[in-house]
Each structure stands twice: as C-alpha cells, then as structure tokens.
C-alpha positions as CSV (number, residue, x, y, z in Angstrom):
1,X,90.2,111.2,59.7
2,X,93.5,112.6,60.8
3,X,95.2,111.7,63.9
4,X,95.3,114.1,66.5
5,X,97.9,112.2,68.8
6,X,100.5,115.1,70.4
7,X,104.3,114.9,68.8
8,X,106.8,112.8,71.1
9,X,108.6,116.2,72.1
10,X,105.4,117.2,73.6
11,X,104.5,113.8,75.2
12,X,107.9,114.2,76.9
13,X,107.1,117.3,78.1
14,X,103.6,116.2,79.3
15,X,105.5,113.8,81.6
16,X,107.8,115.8,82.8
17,X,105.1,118.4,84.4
18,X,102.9,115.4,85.7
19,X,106.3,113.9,87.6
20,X,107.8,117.4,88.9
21,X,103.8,118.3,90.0
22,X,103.9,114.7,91.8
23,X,107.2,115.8,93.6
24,X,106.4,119.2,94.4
25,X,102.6,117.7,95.8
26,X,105.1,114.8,97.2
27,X,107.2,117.7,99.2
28,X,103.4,119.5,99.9
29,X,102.3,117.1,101.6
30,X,105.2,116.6,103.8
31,X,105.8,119.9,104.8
32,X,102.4,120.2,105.6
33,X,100.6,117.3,106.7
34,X,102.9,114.5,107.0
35,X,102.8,110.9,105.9
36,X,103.8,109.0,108.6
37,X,102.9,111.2,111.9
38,X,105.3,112.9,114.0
39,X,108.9,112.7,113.4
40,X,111.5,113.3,110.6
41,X,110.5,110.1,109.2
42,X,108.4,111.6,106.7
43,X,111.6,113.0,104.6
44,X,112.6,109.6,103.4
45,X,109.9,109.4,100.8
46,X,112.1,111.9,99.4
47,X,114.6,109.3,98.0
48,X,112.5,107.6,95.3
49,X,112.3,110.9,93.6
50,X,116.3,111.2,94.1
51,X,117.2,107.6,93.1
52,X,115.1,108.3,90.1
53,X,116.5,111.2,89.1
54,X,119.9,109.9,89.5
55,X,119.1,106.9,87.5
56,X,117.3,108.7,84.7
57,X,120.8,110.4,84.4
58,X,122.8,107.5,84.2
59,X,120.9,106.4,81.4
60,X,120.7,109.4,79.7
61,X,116.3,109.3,79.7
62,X,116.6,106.7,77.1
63,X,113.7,104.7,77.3
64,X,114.9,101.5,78.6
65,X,117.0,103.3,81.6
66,X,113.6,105.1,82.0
67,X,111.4,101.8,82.9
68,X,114.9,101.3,84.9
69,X,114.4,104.5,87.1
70,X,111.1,104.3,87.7
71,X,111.0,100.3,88.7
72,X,114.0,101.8,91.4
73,X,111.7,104.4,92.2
74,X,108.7,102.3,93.2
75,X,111.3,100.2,95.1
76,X,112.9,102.8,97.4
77,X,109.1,104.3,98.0
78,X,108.3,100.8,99.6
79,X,111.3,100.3,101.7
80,X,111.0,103.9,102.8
81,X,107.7,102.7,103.6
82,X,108.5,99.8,105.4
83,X,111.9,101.7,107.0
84,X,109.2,104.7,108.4
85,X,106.6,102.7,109.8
C-alpha cells in the first residue's frame, strides 16, 4: 500500500490558503457584520493577523518561529478581545 500523504511544498501551500481564507473571511465579517457592535472597535482584531505576519518574518517561516507567530497571534486576538468589549 503506498502512501498517499501530499509533499511538504504542498502542505505549505495548503496552509497558506486556509490562513489568507481566514483573514480575508476575518476582514468579511468585519466590513460586513461586525464583531463587537457599533463602533471602530471591530478593526482591532485586525492585529493578530499583523503580529503574525510580522513574526513569521522575523523568523523567516521556520518552524519553530512559526509555533512562535501563531501563539502571538492567539495572544493579541484575546486582548483585542478583552480591549473591544
């Protein structure tokens, strides 16, 4: 039985459409909805995706800087949480 597990290059890839989609969805949402009511509030949620891209280019996507980014990530969404309510 041979394995049919996609190449690294194309795993990389993979994740890189699923995490643009969630920002574009992310900016979607915003524009049309809103997350947190009324107000400009909403456009701080837009930072995790900054601090994560500006981390992931500090480390050069290496792997470890990766798990890096996207712990600072999930930290800036929940104080732009806690900063917006």
């Amino acid at each position: 039985m041979t394995s049919t597990l996609p190449s690294p290059t194309t795993r990389y890839a993979l994740a890189l459409a699923v995490a643009v989609g969630t920002v574009l969805f992310l900016l979607l949402g915003i524009g049309a909805l809103g997350i947190v009511g009324d107000g400009d509030r909403d456009w701080l949620y837009l930072a995790a995706p900054a601090v994560l891209l500006v981390v992931a280019v500090a480390t050069r996507f290496r792997p470890d800087g990766m798990v890096m980014a996207l712990g600072a990530a999930a930290a800036t969404t929940v104080v732009a949480g806690v900063v917006a309510v």
